[in-house]
C-alpha positions as CSV (number, residue, x, y, z in Angstrom):
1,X,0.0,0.0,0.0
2,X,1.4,3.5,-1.0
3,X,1.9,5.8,2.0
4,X,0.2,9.9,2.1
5,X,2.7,11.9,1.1
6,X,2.5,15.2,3.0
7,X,4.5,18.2,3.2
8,X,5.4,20.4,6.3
9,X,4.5,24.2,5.5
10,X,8.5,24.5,6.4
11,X,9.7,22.2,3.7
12,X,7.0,24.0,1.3
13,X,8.7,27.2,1.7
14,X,12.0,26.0,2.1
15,X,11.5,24.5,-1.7
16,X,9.8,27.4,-2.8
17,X,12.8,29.8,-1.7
18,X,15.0,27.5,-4.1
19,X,12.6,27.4,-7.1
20,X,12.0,31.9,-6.8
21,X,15.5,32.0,-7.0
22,X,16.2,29.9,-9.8
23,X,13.1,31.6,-11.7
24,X,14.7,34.4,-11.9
25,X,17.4,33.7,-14.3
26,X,15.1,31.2,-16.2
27,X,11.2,30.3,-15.0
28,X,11.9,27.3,-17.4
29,X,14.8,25.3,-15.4
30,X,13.0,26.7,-12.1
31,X,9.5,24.3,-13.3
32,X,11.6,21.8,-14.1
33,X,13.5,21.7,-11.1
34,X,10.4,21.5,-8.9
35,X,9.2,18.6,-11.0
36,X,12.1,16.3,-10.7
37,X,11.7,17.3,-6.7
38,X,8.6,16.4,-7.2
39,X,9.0,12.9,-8.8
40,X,11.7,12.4,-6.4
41,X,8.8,12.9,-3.8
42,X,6.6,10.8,-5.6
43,X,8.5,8.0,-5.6
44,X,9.1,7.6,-2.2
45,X,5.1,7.0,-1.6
46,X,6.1,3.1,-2.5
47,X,9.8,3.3,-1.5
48,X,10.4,5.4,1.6
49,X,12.8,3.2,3.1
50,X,15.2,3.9,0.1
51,X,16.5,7.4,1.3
52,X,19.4,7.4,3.3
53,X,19.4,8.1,7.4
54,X,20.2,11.4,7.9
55,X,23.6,11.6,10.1
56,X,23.0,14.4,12.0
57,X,19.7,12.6,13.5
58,X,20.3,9.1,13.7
59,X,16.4,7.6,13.5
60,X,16.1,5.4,11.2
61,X,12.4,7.1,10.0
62,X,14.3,9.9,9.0
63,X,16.2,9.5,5.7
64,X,16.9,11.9,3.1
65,X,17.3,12.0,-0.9
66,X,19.8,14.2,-2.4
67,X,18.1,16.0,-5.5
68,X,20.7,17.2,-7.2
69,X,22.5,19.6,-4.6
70,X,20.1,19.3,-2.2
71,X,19.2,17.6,0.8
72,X,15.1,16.6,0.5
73,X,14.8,15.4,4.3
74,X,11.7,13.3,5.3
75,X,10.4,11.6,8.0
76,X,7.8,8.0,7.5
77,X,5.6,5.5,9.4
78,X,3.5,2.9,7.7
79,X,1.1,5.2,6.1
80,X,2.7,8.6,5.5
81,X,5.7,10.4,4.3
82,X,6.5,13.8,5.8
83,X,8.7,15.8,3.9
84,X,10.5,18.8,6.6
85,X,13.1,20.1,4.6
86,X,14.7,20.6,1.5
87,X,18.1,22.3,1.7
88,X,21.5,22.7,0.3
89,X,23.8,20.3,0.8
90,X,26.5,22.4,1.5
91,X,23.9,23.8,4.6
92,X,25.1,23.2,8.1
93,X,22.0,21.0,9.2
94,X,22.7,21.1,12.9
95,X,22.7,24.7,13.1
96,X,19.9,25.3,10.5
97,X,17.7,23.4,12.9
98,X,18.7,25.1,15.7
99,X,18.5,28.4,14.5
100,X,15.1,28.1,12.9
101,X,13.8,26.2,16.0
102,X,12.5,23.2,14.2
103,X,11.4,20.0,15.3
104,X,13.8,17.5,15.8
105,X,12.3,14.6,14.2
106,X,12.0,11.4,16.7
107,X,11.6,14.1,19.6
C-alpha cells in the first residue's frame, strides 16, 4: 500500500525559496527543477525506506534523498511520508535546525 505523502509548510517554503531563485534567471529550469523534486517525492510513496538516514539525527524514519544539490529530508511510518526540509547540501543541518527552532524529528 502506497503511503500519504505530506509536506510540512517549512519544507514548502524552504522549496519554494530555491525554485523563486532559480526563476529568476530562467522560470523554465525553475519548473523543471520542482518537477524532478517532485518525482523524487513521488516515488518515495512506495519506496520510503530507500532514502538514506540522515547523520546528524540518527532515526532510522528519517532518511533523506539528495536531489541534485540538495538535501530533501523526510520523515515516514506505515502510512505517511512527511517531507520537513529541502536544503542545500552544503547547509550546516545542525545549526539550521537550531536556528530556525524546528522540530527535531523522533523528539
Amino acid at each position: 500500500m502506497a503511503r500519504r505523502i505530506k509536506w510540512t509548510e517549512q519544507a514548502l517554503a524552504d522549496l519554494t525559496v530555491v525554485a523563486d531563485y532559480i526563476a529568476l534567471d530562467s522560470p523554465h529550469y525553475a519548473a523543471a527543477f520542482v518537477r524532478e523534486v517532485r518525482d523524487a517525492v513521488r516515488s518515495l510513496a512506495n519506496f520510503a525506506e530507500r532514502g538514506r538516514i540522515v547523520p546528524e539525527f540518527a532515526n532510522r524514519n528519517v532518511r533523506e534523498l539528495i536531489v541534485r544539490d540538495y538535501r530533501l529530508i523526510y520523515s515516514f511510518n506505515q502510512r505517511e511520508v512527511y517531507f520537513l526540509a529541502f536544503i542545500h547540501g552544503a547547509r550546516d543541518l545542525a545549526q539550521l535546525w537550531q536556528r530556525e527552532d524546528r522540530t527535531t524529528p523522533g523528539k
